[in-house]
C-alpha positions in Angstrom: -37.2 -15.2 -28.4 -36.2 -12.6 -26.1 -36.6 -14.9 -23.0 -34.3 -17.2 -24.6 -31.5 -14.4 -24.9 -32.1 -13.5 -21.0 -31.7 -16.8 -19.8 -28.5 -17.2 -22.0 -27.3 -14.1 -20.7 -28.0 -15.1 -17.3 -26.4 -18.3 -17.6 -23.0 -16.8 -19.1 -23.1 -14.4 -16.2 -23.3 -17.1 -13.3 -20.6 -19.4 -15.0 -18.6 -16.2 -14.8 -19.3 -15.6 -11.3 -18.7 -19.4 -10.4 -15.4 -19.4 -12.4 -14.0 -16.6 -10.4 -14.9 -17.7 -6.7 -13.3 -21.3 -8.4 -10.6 -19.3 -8.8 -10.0 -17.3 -5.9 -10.4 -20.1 -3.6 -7.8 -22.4 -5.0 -5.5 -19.5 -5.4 -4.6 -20.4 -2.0 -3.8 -23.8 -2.9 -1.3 -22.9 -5.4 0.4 -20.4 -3.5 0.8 -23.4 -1.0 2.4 -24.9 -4.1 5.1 -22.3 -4.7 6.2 -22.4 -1.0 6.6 -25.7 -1.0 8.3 -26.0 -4.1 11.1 -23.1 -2.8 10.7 -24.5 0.7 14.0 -26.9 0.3 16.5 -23.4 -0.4 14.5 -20.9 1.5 15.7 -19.6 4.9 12.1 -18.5 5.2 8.8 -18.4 3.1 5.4 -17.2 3.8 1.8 -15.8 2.0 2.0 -12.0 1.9 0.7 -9.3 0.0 2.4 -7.4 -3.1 1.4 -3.7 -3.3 0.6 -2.5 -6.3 -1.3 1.2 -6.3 -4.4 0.5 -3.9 -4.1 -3.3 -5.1 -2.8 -6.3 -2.7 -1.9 -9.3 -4.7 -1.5 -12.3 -2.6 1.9 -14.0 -3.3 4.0 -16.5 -2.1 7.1 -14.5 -0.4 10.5 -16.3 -0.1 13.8 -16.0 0.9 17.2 -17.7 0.2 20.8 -16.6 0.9 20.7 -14.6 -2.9 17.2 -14.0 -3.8 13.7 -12.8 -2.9 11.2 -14.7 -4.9 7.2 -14.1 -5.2 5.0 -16.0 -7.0 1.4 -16.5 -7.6 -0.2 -17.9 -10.2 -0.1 -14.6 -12.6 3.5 -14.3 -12.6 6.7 -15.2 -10.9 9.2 -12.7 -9.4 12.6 -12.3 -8.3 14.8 -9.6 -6.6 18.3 -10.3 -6.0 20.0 -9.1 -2.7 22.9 -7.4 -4.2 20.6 -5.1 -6.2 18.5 -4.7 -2.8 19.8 -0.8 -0.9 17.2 -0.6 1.3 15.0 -2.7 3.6 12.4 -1.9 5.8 9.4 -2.7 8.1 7.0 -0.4 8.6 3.7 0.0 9.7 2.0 1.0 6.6 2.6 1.6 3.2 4.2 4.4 1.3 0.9 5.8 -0.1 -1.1 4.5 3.4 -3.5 2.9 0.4 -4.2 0.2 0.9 -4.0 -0.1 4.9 -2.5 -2.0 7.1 -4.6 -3.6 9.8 -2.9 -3.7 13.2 -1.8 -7.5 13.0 0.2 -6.7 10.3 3.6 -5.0 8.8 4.9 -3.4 5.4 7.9 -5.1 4.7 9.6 -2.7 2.0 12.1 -2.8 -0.8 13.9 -0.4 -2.7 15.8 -1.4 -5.6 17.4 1.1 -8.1 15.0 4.0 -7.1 11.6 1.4 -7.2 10.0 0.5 -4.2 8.4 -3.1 -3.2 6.4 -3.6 -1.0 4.3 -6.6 1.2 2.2 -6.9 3.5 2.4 -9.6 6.0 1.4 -10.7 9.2 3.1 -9.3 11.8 4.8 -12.6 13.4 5.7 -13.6 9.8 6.9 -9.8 9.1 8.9 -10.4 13.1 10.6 -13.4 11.5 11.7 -12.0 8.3 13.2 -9.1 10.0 15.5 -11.3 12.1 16.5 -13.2 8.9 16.5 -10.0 7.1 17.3 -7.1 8.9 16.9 -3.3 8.4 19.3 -1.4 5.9 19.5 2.0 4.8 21.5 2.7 1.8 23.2 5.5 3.6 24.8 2.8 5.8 27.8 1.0 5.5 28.1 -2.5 4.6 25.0 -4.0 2.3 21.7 -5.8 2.3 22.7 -9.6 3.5 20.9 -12.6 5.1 21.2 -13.3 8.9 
């Protein structure tokens, strides 16, 4: 009898485990999805990673003449550029946790006194900054797209 409880166990465990590295490889997939689906109004779209505490959430990062979207399959985002004061690119992130290897960049906003942040690679992060320059709130003028 107690065999037939381990090997249940067991079993539960492994469809678990096989569930999960289901998931996480087609995650990729559908953040393939959301890019192409925002691909027609973007100016520019690409994978990055949201920051959240010592997390990185893989999203789909995109950018149209009004908005900032970022999707994955958890939730779906959006910052509008008027609310945007700040933009920046940076080479790690406000807490340094998690890091920033050297082929990529912090792109960073703040918003109303909250901070956003992703992590991209650094041609991706090159291309978004000549799309979406660098804006400090003590400067005149406000957040726009290039």
């Amino acid at each position: 009898m107690l065999t037939l409880e381990i090997i249940t166990i067991a079993g539960l465990i492994v469809v678990v485990v096989l569930f999960l590295v289901w998931r996480r490889k087609h995650s990729s997939d559908t953040l393939d999805t959301f890019i192409a689906k925002r691909k027609p109004t973007a100016r520019t779209a690409s994978r990055a990673d949201l920051v959240q505490a010592i997390e990185r959430l893989p999203v789909a990062l995109t950018l149209t003449q009004t908005h900032i979207y970022y999707d994955n399959p958890d939730f779906n985002a959006e910052l509008e550029l008027s609310r945007i004061e700040e933009v920046e690119y940076d080479d790690e992130t406000a807490t340094a946790t998690p890091e920033v290897a050297s082929d990529e960049r912090v792109l960073r906003f703040r918003s109303h006194g909250r901070s956003f942040e992703f992590i991209l690679p650094r041609a991706e992060a090159d291309r978004w900054a000549t799309l979406l320059p660098s804006h400090r709130a003590n400067e005149p003028g406000q957040v726009h797209v290039v």
